[in-house]
C-alpha positions as CSV (number, residue, x, y, z in Angstrom):
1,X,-27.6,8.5,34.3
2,X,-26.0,5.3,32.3
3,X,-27.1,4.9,29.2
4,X,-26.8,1.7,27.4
5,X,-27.5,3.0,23.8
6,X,-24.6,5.5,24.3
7,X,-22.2,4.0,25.6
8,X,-22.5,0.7,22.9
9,X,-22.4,3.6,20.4
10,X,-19.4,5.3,21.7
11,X,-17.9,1.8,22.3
12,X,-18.5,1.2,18.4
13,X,-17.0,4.4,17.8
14,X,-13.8,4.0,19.8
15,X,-13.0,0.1,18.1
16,X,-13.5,1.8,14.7
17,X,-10.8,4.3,15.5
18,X,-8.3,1.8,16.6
19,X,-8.7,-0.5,14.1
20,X,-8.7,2.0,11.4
21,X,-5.1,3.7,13.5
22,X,-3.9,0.3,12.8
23,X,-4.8,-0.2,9.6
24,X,-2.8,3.1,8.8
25,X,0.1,2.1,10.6
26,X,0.5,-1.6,9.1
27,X,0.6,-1.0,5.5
28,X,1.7,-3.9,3.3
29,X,4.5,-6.4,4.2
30,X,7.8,-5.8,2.9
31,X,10.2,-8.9,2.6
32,X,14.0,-9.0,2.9
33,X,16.3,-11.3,0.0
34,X,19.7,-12.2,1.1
35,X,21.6,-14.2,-1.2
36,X,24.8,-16.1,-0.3
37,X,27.7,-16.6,-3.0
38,X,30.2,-17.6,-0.6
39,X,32.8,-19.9,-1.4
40,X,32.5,-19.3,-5.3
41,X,34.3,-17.2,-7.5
42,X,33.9,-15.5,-10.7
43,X,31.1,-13.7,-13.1
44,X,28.1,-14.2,-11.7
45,X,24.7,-13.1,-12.4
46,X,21.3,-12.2,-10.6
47,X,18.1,-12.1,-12.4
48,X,14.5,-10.9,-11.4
49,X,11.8,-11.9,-13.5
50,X,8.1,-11.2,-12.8
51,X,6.0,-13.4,-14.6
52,X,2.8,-12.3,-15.7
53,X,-0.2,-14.9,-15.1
54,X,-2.8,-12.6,-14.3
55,X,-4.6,-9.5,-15.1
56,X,-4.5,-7.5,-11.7
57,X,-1.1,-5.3,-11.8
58,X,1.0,-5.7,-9.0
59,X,4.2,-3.7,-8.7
60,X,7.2,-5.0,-6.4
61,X,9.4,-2.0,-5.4
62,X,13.7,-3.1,-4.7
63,X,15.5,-0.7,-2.1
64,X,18.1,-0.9,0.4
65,X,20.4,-2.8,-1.2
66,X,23.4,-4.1,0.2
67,X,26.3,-6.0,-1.4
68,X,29.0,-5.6,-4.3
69,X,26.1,-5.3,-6.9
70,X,27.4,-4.4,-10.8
71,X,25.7,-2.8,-13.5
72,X,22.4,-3.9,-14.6
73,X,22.8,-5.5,-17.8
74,X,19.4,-5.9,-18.4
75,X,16.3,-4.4,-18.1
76,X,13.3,-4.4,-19.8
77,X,9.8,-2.7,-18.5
78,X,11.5,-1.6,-15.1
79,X,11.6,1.7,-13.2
80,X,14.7,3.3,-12.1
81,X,13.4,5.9,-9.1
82,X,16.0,9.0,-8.2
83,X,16.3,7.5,-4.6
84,X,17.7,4.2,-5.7
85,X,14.8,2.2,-6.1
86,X,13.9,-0.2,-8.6
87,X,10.4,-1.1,-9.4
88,X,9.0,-4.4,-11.4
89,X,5.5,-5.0,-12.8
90,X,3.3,-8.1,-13.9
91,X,2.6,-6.3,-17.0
92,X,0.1,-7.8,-19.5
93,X,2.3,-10.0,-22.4
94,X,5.6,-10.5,-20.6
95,X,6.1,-8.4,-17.4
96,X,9.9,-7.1,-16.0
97,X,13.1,-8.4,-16.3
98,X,16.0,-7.4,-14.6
99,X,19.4,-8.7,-14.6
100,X,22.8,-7.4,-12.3
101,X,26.2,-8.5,-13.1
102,X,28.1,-9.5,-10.3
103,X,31.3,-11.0,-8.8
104,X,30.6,-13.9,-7.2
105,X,31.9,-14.6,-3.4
106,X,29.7,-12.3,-1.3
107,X,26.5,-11.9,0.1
108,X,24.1,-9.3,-1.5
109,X,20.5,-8.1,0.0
110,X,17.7,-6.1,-0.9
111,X,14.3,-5.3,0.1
112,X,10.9,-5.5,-1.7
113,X,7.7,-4.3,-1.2
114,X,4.8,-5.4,-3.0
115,X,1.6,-3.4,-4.0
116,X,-1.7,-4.5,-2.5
117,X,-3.4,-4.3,-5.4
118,X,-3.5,-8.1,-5.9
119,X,-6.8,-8.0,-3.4
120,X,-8.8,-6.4,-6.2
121,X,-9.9,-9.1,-8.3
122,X,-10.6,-12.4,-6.6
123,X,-10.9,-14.1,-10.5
124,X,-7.5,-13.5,-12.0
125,X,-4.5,-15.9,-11.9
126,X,-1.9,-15.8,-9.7
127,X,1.8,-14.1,-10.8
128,X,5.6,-15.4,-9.9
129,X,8.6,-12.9,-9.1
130,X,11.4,-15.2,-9.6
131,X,14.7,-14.7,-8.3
132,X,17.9,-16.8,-10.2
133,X,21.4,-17.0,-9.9
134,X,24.0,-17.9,-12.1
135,X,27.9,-18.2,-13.0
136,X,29.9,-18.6,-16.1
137,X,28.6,-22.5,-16.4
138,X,25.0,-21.8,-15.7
139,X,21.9,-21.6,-12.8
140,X,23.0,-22.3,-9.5
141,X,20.7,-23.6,-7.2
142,X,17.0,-24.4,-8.0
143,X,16.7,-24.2,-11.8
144,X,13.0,-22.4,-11.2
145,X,14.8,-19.4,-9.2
146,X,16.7,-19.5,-5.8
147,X,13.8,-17.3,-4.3
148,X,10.1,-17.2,-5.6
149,X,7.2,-15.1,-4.5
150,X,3.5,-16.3,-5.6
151,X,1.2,-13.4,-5.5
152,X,-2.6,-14.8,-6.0
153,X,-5.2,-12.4,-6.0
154,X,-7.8,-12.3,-3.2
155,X,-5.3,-14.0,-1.0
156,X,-2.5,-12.0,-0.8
157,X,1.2,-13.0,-0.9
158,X,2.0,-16.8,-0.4
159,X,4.9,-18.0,1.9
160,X,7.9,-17.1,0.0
161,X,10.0,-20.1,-1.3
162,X,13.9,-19.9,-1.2
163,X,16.8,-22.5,-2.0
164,X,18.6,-22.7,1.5
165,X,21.6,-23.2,-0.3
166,X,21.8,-19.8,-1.8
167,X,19.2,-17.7,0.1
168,X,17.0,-16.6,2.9
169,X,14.0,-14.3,2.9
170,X,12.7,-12.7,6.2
171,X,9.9,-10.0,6.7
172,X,11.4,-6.5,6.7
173,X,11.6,-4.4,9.6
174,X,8.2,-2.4,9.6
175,X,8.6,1.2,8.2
176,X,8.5,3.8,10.5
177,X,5.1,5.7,10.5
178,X,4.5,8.8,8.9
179,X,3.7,12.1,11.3
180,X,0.6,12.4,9.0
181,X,0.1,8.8,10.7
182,X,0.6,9.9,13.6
183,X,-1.5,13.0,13.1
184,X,-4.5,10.5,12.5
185,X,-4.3,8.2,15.1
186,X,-4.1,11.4,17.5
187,X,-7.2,13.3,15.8
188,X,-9.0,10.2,16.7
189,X,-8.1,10.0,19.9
190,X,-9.0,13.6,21.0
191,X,-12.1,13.0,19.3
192,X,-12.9,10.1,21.4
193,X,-11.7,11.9,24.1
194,X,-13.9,15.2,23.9
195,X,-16.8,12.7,23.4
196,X,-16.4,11.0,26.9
197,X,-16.1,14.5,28.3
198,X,-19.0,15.8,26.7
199,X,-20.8,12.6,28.4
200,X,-19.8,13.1,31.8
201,X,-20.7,16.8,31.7
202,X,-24.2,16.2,30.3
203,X,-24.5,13.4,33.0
204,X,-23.8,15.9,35.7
């Protein structure tokens, strides 16, 4: 015999499942920075400051980087991870800096993923990750950073800026779920599944 109770609640039930599936296998968005030297020549430099506005952390993790990148000259209040990464902070009074020598001429990329943890308070100020580039005579490009991401609290990350002269930012390709991902969505799905079964058998 149809029930309409149970079958709103199991309806309930399954939409909660695949929503929460998809919330586990979105995560937050990761960006890719590609920055274009060519047709210039010499020492260069690339600089990544995040400037601190607000009192919410936020953490912006570099990986995958590609590119003739030298040594970093600079670095103040970042993280050097074992697997290559490099991780930057608002931190209260000044937040990171981090400066790479480079030959100028090529192209160099990276990745970066920012914490979510600008949702959590809706009252703070918003905070700036500049990107700049420069030669022997100065900044190239936009004096204000050839890339800028503006984080604002309760709203997320803001469409990144960049100085088409110099560089282009694009969404990263989506990380690949974990198993334990996996492993979730599937638990929910056989749970689901033994609760329609149950159903039918009762209704029998």
């Amino acid at each position: 015999m149809f029930n309409a109770k149970t079958f709103l609640r199991q309806a309930a039930l399954a939409l909660l499942l695949a929503t929460s599936s998809l919330a586990a296998l979105a995560g937050p968005i990761s960006y890719h920075v590609n920055v274009d030297t060519t047709g210039r020549t010499g020492a260069g430099a690339l600089d990544l400051m995040f400037h601190t506005f607000s009192s919410t952390q936020v953490s912006a993790t570099l990986s995958n980087f590609s590119g003739a990148f030298g040594a970093a000259s600079v670095a103040e209040q970042v993280t050097f991870n074992p697997d290559g990464s490099i991780v930057l902070a608002n931190l209260p009074d000044f937040g990171s800096y981090l400066k790479f020598d480079l030959s100028l001429g090529g192209a160099f990329g990276f990745d970066i993923l920012f914490s979510d943890d600008q949702s959590l308070d809706t009252g703070a100020d918003s905070s700036l990750l500049s990107i700049g580039l420069y030669d022997a005579a100065g900044v190239l490009g936009d004096p204000y950073g050839i890339v800028q991401f503006e984080l604002t609290p309760g709203q997320g990350i803001g469409t990144p800026y960049a100085d088409a002269a110099f560089a282009q930012v694009s969404e990263a390709a989506a990380a690949v779920p974990e198993p334990a991902d996996w492993l979730l969505m599937a638990t929910g799905l056989a749970l689901l599944g033994a609760s329609l079964r149950r159903r039918n058998t009762i209704g029998r």
